[in-house]
N, C-alpha and C positions, 0 to 999 in steps of 0.2 A: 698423269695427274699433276697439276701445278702443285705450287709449294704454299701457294695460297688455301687449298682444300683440304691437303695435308692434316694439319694444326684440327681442322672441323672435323674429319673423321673419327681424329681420334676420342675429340672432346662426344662425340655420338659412341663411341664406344666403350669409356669408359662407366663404373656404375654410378646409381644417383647417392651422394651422402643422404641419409637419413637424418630428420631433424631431433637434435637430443633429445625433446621432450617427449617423442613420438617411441624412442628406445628405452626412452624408462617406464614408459606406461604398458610399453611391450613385454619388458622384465617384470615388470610387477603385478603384470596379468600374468604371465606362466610361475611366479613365485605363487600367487593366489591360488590357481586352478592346484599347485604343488601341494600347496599345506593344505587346501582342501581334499584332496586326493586321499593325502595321509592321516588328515584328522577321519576322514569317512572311515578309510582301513581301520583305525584304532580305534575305534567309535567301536567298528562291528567286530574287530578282536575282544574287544574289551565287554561287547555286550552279547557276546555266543554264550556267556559262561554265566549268564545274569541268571539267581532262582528264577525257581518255578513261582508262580503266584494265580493260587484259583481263590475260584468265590467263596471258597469253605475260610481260605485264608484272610481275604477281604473280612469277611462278616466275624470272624473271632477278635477277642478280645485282645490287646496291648500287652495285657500282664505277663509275669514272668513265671514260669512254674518253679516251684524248691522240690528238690530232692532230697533222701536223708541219706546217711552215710552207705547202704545196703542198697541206691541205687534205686529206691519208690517213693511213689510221689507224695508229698506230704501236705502242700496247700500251693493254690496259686494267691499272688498277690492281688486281692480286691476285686477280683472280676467275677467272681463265680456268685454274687447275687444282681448281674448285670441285668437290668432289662433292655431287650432291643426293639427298638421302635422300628417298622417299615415307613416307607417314605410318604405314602399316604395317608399315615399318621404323624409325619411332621409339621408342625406351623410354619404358613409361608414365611411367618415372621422371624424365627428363628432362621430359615435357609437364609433369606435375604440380610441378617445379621451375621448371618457367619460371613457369606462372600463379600459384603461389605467391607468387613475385617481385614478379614483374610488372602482372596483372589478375587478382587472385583471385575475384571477379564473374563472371569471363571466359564460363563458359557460360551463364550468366544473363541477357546484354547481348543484345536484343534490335533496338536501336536501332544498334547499335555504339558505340558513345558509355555513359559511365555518367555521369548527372545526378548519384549522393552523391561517386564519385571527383573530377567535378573540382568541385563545392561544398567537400567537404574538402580540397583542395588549393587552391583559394581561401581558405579563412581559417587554412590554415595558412602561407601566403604573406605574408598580411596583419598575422599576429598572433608570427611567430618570424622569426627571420635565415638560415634553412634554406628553401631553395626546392624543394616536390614537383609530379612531373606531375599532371597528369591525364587524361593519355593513356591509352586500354586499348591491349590489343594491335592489334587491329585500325585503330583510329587510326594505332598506327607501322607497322604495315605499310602505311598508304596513304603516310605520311610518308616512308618511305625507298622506295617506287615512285617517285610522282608529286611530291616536294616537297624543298624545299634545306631546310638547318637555319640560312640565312641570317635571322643577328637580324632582320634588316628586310625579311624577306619573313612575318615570322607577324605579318600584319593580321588585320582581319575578316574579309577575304573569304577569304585562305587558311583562315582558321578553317571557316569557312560553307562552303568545299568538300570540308574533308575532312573535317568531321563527313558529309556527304551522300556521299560516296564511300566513308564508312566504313560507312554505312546501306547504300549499293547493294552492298558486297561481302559483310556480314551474311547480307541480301538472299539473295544470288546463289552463296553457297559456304558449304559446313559451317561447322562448328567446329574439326572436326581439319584440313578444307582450311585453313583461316586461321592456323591453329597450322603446319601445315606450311611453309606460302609465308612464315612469319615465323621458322623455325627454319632454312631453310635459305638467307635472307638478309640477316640482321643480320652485320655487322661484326663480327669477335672481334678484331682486333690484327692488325697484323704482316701487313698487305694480305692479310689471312686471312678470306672470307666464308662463312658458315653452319656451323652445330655441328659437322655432322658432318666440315668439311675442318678445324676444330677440334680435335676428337679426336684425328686425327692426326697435328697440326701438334704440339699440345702433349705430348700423351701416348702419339701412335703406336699408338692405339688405334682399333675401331668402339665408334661410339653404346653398343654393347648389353653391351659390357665396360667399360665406367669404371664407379668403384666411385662412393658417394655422394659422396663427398668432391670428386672429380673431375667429376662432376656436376656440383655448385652452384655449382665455381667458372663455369664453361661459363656454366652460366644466369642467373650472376649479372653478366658480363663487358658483351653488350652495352648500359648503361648507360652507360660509360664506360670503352670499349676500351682507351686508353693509361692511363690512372688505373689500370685493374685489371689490368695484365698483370704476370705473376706472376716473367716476367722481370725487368722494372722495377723493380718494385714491391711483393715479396713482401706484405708489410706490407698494405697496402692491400686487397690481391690476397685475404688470407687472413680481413680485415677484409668485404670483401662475401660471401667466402663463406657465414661466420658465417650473416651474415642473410638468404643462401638459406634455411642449415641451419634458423634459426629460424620461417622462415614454413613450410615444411614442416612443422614440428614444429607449428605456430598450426591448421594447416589439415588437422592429421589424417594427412598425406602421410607418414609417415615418426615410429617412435615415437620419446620424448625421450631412450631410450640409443641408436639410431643417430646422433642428433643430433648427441649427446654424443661419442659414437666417432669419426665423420666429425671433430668442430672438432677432438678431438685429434691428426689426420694433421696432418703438416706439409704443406704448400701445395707444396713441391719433392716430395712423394711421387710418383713416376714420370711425372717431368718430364721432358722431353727437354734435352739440350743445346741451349744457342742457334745454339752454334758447328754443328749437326746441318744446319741448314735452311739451303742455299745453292741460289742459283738457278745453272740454267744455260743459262736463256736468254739467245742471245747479242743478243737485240735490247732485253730492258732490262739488260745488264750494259754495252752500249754509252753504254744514256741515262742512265743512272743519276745522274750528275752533273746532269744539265739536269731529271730528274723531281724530284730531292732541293730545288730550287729550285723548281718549279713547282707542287708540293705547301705550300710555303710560302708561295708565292705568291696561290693560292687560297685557302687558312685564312688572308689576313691580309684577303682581301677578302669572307670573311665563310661561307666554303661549306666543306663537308665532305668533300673529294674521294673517301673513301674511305665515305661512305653516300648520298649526295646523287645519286648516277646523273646527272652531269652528263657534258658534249660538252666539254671543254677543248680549243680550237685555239690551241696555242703557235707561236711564231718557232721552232722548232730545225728548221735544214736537215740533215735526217738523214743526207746524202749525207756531207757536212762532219764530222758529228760522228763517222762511222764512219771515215772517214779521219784523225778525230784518232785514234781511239780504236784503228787499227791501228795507224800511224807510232808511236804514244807506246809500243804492245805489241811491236812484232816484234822480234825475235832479229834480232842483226845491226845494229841501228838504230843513229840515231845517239846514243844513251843505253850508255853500257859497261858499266853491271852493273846488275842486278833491283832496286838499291836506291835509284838514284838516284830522284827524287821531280818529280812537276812540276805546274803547274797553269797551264791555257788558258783565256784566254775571246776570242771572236770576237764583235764587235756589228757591225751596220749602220751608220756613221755618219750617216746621212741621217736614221733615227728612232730610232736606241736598242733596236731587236730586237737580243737575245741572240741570234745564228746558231748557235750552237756554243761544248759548254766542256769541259774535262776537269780532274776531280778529282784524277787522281792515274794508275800505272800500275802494272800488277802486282797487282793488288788481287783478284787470286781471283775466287771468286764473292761476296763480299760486298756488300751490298745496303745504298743508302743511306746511303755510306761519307762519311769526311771530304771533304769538296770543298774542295779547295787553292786551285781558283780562284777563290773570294770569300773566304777565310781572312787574312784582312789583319793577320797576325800576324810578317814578314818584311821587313826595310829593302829599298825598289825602288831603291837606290843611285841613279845620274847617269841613270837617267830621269825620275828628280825635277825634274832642271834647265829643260827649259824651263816646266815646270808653279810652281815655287817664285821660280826667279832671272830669265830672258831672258825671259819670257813676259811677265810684271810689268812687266821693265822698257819692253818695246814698249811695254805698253798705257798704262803710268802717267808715264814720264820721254818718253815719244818716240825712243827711240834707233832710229838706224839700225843694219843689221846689219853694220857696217861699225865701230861704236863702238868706243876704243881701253880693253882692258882690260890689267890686270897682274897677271900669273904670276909675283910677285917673292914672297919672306918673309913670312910672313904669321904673325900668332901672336893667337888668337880673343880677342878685348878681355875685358880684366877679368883672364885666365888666363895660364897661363906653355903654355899649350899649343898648340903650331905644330904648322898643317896643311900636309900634303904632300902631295902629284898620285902617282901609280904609279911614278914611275922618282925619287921624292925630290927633284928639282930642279925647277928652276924655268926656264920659257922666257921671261923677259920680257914686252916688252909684246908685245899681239895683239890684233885684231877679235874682237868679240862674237862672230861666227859662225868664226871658227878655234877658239876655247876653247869654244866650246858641240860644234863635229864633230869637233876632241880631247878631250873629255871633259876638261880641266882643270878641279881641285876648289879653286883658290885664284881664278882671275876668275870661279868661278859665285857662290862666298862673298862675295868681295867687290861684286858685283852686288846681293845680296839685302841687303847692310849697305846699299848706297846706296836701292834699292827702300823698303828697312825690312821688318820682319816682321811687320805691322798688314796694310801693304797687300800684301802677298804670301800671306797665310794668307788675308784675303779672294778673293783670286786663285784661288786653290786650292780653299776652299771652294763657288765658283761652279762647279769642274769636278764637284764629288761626293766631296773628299777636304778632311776635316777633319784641321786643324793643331791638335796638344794647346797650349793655353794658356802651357803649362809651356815649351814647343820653343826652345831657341834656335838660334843660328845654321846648326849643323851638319845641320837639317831640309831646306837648301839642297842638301844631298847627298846625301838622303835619308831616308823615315819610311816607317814600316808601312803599308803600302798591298796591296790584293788586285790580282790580275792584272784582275778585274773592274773595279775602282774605276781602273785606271789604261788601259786599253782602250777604259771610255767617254769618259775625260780625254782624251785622245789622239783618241778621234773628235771632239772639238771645234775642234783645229787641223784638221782634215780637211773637215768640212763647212762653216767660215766664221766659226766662234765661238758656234756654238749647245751649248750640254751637253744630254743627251737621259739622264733615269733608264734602266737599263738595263731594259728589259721583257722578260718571257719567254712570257706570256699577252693573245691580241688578243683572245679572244672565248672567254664562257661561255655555252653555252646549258644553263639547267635542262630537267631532267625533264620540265613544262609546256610545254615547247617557247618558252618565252620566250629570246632574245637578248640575253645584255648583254656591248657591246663595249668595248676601252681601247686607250687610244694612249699612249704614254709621256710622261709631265711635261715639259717643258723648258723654257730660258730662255737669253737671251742674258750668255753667259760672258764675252767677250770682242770687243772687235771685232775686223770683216772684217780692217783689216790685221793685227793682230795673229797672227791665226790664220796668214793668207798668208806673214807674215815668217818664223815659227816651222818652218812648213812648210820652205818655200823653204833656210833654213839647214841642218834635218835631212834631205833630202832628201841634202847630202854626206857624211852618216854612212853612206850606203851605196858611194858612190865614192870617198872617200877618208879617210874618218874609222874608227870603232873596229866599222864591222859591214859590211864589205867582202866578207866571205866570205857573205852573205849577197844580195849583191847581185843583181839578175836582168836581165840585158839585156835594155834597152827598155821595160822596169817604172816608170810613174811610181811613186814611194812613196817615204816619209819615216819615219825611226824612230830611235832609241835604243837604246842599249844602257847595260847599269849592271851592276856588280858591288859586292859589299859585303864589308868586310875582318873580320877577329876583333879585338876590343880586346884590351889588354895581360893583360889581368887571363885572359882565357881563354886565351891563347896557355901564360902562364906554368903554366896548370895541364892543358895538354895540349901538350906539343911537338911531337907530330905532325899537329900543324895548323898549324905552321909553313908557309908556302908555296901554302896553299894557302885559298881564300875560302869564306864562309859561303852566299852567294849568288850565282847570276847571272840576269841580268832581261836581255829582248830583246821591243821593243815599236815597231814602225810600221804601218802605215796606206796604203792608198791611198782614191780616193775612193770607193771602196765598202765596204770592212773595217777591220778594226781589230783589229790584233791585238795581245794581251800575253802573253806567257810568263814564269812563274818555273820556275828550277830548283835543288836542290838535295837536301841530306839531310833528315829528319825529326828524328833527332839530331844538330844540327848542332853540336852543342857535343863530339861523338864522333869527327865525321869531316867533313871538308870538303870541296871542290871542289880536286879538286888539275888540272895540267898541260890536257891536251886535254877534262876534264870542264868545265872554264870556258867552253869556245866551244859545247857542247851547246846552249843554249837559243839563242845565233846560226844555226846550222844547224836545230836543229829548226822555228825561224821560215822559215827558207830554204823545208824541205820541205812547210810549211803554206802557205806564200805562193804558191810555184809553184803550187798545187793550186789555190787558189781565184783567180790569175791567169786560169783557163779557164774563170772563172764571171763572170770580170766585163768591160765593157769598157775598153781600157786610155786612160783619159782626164786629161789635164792637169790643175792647177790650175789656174783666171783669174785674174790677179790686180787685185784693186780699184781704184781710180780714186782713189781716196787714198793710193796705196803707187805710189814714182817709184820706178824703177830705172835707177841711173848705174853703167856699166858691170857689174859682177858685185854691185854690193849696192842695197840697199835702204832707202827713205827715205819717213818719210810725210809726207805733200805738204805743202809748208809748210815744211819743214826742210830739205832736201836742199842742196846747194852750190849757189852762184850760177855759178860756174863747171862744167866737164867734172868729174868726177872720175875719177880715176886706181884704177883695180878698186887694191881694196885698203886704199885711203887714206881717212881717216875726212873726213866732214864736218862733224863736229859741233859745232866751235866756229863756226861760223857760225848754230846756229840757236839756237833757245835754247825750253829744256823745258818741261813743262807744272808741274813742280813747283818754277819761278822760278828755279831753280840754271842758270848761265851751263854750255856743258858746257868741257871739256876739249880743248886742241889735241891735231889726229886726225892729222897731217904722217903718209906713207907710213913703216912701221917696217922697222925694219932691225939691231934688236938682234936677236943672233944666239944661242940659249942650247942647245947641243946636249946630247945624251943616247944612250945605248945602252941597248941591252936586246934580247930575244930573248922567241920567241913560242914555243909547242908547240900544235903542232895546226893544222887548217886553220883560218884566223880569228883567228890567233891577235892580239891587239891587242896587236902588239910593232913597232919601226923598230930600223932600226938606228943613225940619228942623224936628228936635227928640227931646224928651228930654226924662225922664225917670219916669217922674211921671204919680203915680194911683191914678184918685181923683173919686170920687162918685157919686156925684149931677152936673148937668151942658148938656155942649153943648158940644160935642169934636167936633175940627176936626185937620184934620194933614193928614199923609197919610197910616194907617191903613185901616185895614178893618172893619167897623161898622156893628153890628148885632143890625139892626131896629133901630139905631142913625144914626145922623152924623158925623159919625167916620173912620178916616182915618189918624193912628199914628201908633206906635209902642208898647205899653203899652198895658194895660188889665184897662180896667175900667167899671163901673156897670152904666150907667145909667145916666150918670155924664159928666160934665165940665172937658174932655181930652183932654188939648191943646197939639197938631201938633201931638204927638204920644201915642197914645190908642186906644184898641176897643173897642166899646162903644156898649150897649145893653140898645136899651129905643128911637132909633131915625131912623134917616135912614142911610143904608149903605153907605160908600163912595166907590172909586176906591183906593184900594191899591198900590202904590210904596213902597218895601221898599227899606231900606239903605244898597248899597253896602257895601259887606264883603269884608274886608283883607284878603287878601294869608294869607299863613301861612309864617312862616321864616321869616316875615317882620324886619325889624331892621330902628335905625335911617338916615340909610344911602337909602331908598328909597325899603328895600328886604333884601332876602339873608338868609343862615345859621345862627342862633342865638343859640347860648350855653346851 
C-alpha cells in the first residue's frame, strides 16, 4: 500500500464527529423521555393511594358534620334543607353561565384536567399580582367531595390524585352528570348549598324563573361565597356578576343587549330580605354560640367548614349547653324582663375544652348572633382581684392569707381622686383573705401598688388576659375581659396553676379519611400554692362573703363575684341610672368546671342593673352549678407540700410563724418576702369600722353592720354564716365572742347577708375610670 493511501484509510476509519447541536437535542430528548418516565412513576405512586370517590359522594352535600363531646352527631352545617335538582331540571341558562365562568373548555376536557387552563394560569401567576385557577369544573367537583382547601394540604400528591380522580369521573359520568353533582354542591353563602336551595334562599324562586341577571349572580357566587354575597356586599356582588354577564356574551351564550340589560338591573332586584331567613331548628339555635366559634376555629386552622365535607368532633356537652340555653330562655327565670342580656362559658379546668357557652337570650331565630361570652368589651369588676392583686401577691411577695391589709382613705397617687368600697367607708385593718371574700376595693388597690403593675399585668397575661400598657391602678378592680377569658383564668386556680387556651375542637377528620387531632396549648401560670391559696380563700365567698346565695350544700367550689358602677360623667347625663350598675359578673369553679357569667343591658349607657337584677348573674351561676354538680364527682382540693396551714390560714413553707398562730393573726413579720422588703406586724386586729346598708333580692350583697375583727371566746352574731354558733358576720372566728361580722364554730348557725360589693372603677365622684 503506498503512503499515499495510507493517511485515506485511516481518515475511512476513524468515526464521524457529531454536530453539537445534534448532541444536545439528543441529551435533551433522553432528559425528556427521563422526567417523563419519572413524573409518570410519581404521578401513579402518588395516585394508587387517591380516595375512593362514588356517586353517593358526588351527589351529597359540601358541608361539615359537628360532633359533640360523646362522639354524636349534632347538626351539619346548612345542608340538610338542600334541595337537589336533576339535570333535566336544570336551565340551559344557568349550565351555560356557569361554564362560561368557570371552564369554558368544559365539554371539550377529555382528560378532566385542561393542559392550556392551568399553563395559562401558570404564567399569569408568575407574570401579574392577581392569582387564577386552573381548575376545570370537574377538578372542583373532586375538590369539594374528597379534599380540604387546607393551604398545606395542596401538595404533589394531592395534585396527582385529583387530577386522576378527576380522569376517573370524566371517565365514569357525563357531562351534564358532572355539571349536575357540581351545581348542586357548591357553597352559595349563608350555609347555603347548591343553586337551586340558592334560588330560593335569595330570590324565592326555582332554577327555571330567575331572570339573567339573577342567573350570573348565582353562577358567579361560588368562587368566593362571602366575597360575593349580595347581602354583604352588593358592590362586589354586582362586580362578579358583570363578568358572568361578560363571558356569556365572549361565548356566544347570551347576545350583547341582554348583557347589557341584565348589568343594568340593580343586584337588590328581587332579593329577599335577610331579616326573611331564620332558622327554627331548635338544635342549632341551642349551639349556635359554641358553632359561631367552632367555625372560627376551623378557618383559623386552615379548613373550609362550610365546602371541605369534613367530620368536626368538638368539646360541647350538649346536655350542658341545652340547659344553658333553657334556664337563660324560660319565662319565669331568674332574668326579669326579655332585655336583660348575658353571656356563659363553661370550660374543663383539667384541659381547656370549652363544655358549654351562651351568647346571649331571647335572640329569636337569629343565626350566628353576637356571642357575649367571648365579647370582652365589659369591666369584670372584683373578679379581677385575685387575678390582678392577691394572686400576685402569693406568687411574687409570699404572703400568707392571713397578711394584714388596709381598708383606710385612700386617694390614687398623683390624682385628687379617692376610691371607695360599696358602703363609702372604710373598715380598717383586715387579712388578705377577709378583703379579697368582702370584696373591699381600697386593700385589693393597695396590694397591687405593692405587687406593682409590671409584675401583676405579667400575672394576668400568663392566665389569657392581657393588661393595656396604658392601665393604671384601677385595672386592680377591673378591665375588659370576656366571660371566656375569665373562666379559663379562674380554671387555673382550680387545677394547680396550669392556664389551658380554651379549645373547642379535638379532632378533624377530612374528606380522605385522614385524622388530624388537638389538644389545647398550655403552661404553667402560677404555682401549686398559689393556686391552692387563692382557691382556699374564695372558697368563703360562698359561705360568707358576697355570693352566699349561691352557695350549695356540700359543694366544694370557689368563686367571685364583681359588679361594676357608672362614672360621673354618665350618671350626670342620665339620672336614671342613679342606683343602679352597669354590670354584674359571677365566676367559680370546682375541680371539674368553670364557670363565668356576665350580666347586663346591651345599652348600658340607657339602662342599668337596678335592685334584685344585680343578684341575677349569682343565681343564674347557682342554677348552672347545681346542674352540673350531678355530672361531676364532688372532690376536694389537696393541698401542696409547700403551703402550711396554722389554724384557718395559710402560709408557704418557709414563712409561716415560729410559734401557733391564732386563726386570724398575721404572721408576717417573722418571715421575710421574696422581693427583700421586711413584711409588716400582723398582731391579731381589732379595729372595729362598722357600716350599714341593705340588700334587695335573694343574695343580695348587703349586712347590716361589719366590722373586722377575729376574736376567740364568746357569742358572735352579725351576719355571717356560723358553723354550730351563733354566727352571722364577716370575719372568721373560733368559737368565740364575733360581734356583727364572724363565723363562728362552737354555737349555732345564723342566716348569712353579706355586704354589698363595689364596682370596680369606683371613684369619689359616685364610679367611673380611675387611673
Amino acid at each position: 500500500m503506498s503512503d499515499k493511501e495510507q493517511p485515506e484509510l485511516r481518515r475511512q476509519h476513524q468515526p464521524k464527529k457529531r454536530h453539537p447541536i445534534r448532541r444536545f437535542f439528543k441529551w435533551l430528548a433522553i432528559l425528556l423521555v427521563t422526567v417523563l418516565l419519572a413524573g409518570t412513576a410519581l404521578f401513579a405512586y402518588y395516585a394508587k393511594d387517591a380516595p375512593a370517590i362514588t356517586q353517593d359522594d358526588l351527589q351529597s352535600g359540601g358541608s361539615s358534620i359537628i360532633y359533640g363531646a360523646d362522639g354524636k352527631q349534632l347538626t351539619r352545617l346548612g345542608s340538610q334543607n338542600r334541595t337537589y335538582v336533576t339535570g333535566d331540571k336544570i336551565p340551559q341558562q344557568l349550565k351555560d353561565a356557569v361554564v362560561s365562568i368557570e371552564d369554558r373548555r368544559f365539554y371539550q376536557e377529555f382528560l378532566g384536567v385542561d393542559p392550556l387552563r392551568i399553563a395559562s394560569a401558570f404564567v399569569n401567576n408568575v407574570t401579574t399580582d392577581s392569582l387564577q385557577g386552573g381548575s376545570t369544573i370537574t377538578q372542583q367537583l373532586v375538590k369539594l367531595t374528597v379534599f380540604s382547601t387546607k393551604a398545606s394540604d395542596q401538595t404533589l400528591r394531592r395534585k396527582a390524585q385529583e387530577a386522576w380522580l378527576s380522569f376517573k369521573v370524566t371517565r365514569d359520568y357525563s357531562k351534564d352528570q358532572v355539571l349536575e353533582f357540581y351545581i348542586n354542591k357548591v357553597y352559595m353563602g349563608n350555609g347555603i348549598y347548591g343553586m337551586a336551595t340558592a334560588a330560593k334562599y335569595y330570590f324565592n324562586k326555582d332554577l327555571s324563573q330567575l331572570s339573567i341577571a339573577q342567573t350570573a349572580t348565582l353562577a358567579g357566587m361560588p368562587q368566593a361565597p362571602e366575597s360575593y354575597d349580595p347581602y354583604k356586599d352588593p358592590s362586589k356582588a354586582t362586580n362578579r356578576r358583570n363578568q358572568v354577564l361578560n363571558a356569556m356574551v365572549t361565548n356566544k351564550k347570551i347576545t350583547a343587549q341582554q348583557g347589557a340589560a341584565a348589568k343594568a338591573t340593580a343586584i337588590t332586584d328581587g332579593l329577599q330580605p335577610k331579616e326573611s331567613h331564620q332558622s327554627n331548628d331548635t338544635t342549632d339555635l341551642v349551639l349556635d354560640p359554641y358553632l359561631k366559634q367552632v367555625i372560627d376555629d376551623v378557618k383559623a386552622k386552615g379548613y373550609n367548614p362550610y365546602i371541605d365535607n369534613l367530620k368536626i368532633y368538638t368539646n360541647v356537652d350538649y346536655d350542658v349547653q341545652k340547659q344553658l340555653y333553657d334556664l337563660a330562655n324560660a319565662d319565669g327565670g331568674v332574668f326579669t324582663n326579655n332585655l336583660m342580656q348575658t353571656g356563659v362559658a363553661i370550660t374543663n379546668p383539667n384541659n381547656g375544652q370549652v363544655v358549654a357557652m351562651l351568647g346571649g337570650r331571647k335572640l329569636g331565630n337569629v343565626r350566628l348572633a353576637l356571642n357575649r361570652a367571648v365579647t370582652a368589651d365589659r369591666s369584670n369588676g372584683s373578679t379581677m382581684k385575685p387575678i390582678m392583686d392577691y394572686g400576685p401577691a402569693i406568687e411574687y411577695l409570699n404572703w400568707p392569707t392571713s397578711e394584714p391589709v388596709s381598708d383606710t382613705a385612700y386617694t390614687y397617687p398623683g390624682t385628687d381622686i379617692q376610691l371607695y368600697d360599696w358602703d363609702r367607708q372604710y373598715m380598717g385593718q383586715m387579712t388578705m383573705r377577709q378583703a379579697l371574700v368582702q370584696s373591699r376595693n381600697v386593700p385589693a388597690i393597695r396590694t397591687l401598688e405593692k405587687v406593682g403593675l409590671s409584675r401583676a399585668s405579667t400575672f394576668a397575661s400568663g392566665l389569657g388576659i392581657k393588661i393595656p400598657s396604658t392601665a393604671g391602678l384601677s385595672v386592680g378592680i377591673g378591665s375588659d375581659v370576656s366571660p371566656l377569658q375569665l373562666s379559663a383564668a379562674y380554671s387555673a386556680f382550680s387545677n394547680g396553676g396550669t392556664y389551658y387556651e380554651p379549645q373547642y375542637v379535638n379532632k378533624i377528620t377530612t374528606a380522605d379519611g385522614v385524622d388530624h387531632t388537638y389538644s389545647a396549648a398550655h403552661r404553667q401560670a402560677m404555682k401549686a400554692s398559689t393556686a391552692y391559696m387563692i382557691t382556699d380563700m374564695l372558697k368563703g365567698v360562698f359561705t360568707s362573703g358576697t355570693a352566699t346565695a349561691a352557695n350549695i350544700s356540700g359543694l366544694y367550689q370557689a368563686g367571685k363575684t364583681g359588679t361594676t358602677d357608672y362614672d360621673s360623667t354618665t350618671l350626670a347625663n342620665n339620672s336614671a341610672l342613679n342606683n343602679t350598675v352597669r354590670d354584674s359578673w359571677m365566676a367559680g369553679y370546682t375541680r371539674h368546671f368553670s364557670v363565668a357569667i356576665w350580666t347586663g343591658y346591651d345599652q348600658a349607657n340607657k339602662r342599668g342593673l337596678a335592685g334584685s337584677e344585680q343578684n341575677t348573674a349569682i343565681l343564674f351561676y347557682r342554677q348552672i352549678m347545681s346542674y352540673l354538680a350531678e355530672k361531676q364527682t364532688n372532690t376536694d382540693w389537696k393541698k401542696p407540700s409547700d403551703v402550711v396551714r396554722s389554724g384557718q390560714e395559710l402560709y408557704i413553707r418557709g414563712t409561716q410563724p415560729a410559734a401557733t398562730v391564732t386563726p386570724g393573726a398575721s404572721s408576717s413579720s417573722e418571715s421575710q418576702r421574696n422581693d427583700g422588703s421586711a413584711a409588716e406586724d400582723g398582731s391579731a386586729q381589732n379595729s372595729s369600722s362598722s357600716s350599714a346598708s341593705s340588700g334587695t333580692g335573694p343574695g343580695a350583697e348587703s349586712s347590716a353592720s361589719s366590722s373586722t375583727t377575729e376574736n376567740q371566746p364568746g357569742t358572735g352574731t352579725g351576719t355571717d354564716q356560723g358553723q354550730g354558733g351563733t354566727g352571722t358576720g364577716t370575719d372568721q372566728g373560733q368559737g368565740g365572742a364575733a360581734s356583727s361580722s364572724s363565723t363562728n364554730t362552737g354555737g349555732t348557725g345564723g342566716t348569712t347577708t353579706p355586704p354589698a360589693e363595689s364596682s370596680s372603677n369606683s371613684n369619689n365622684q359616685g364610679g367611673g375610670q380611675t387611673p
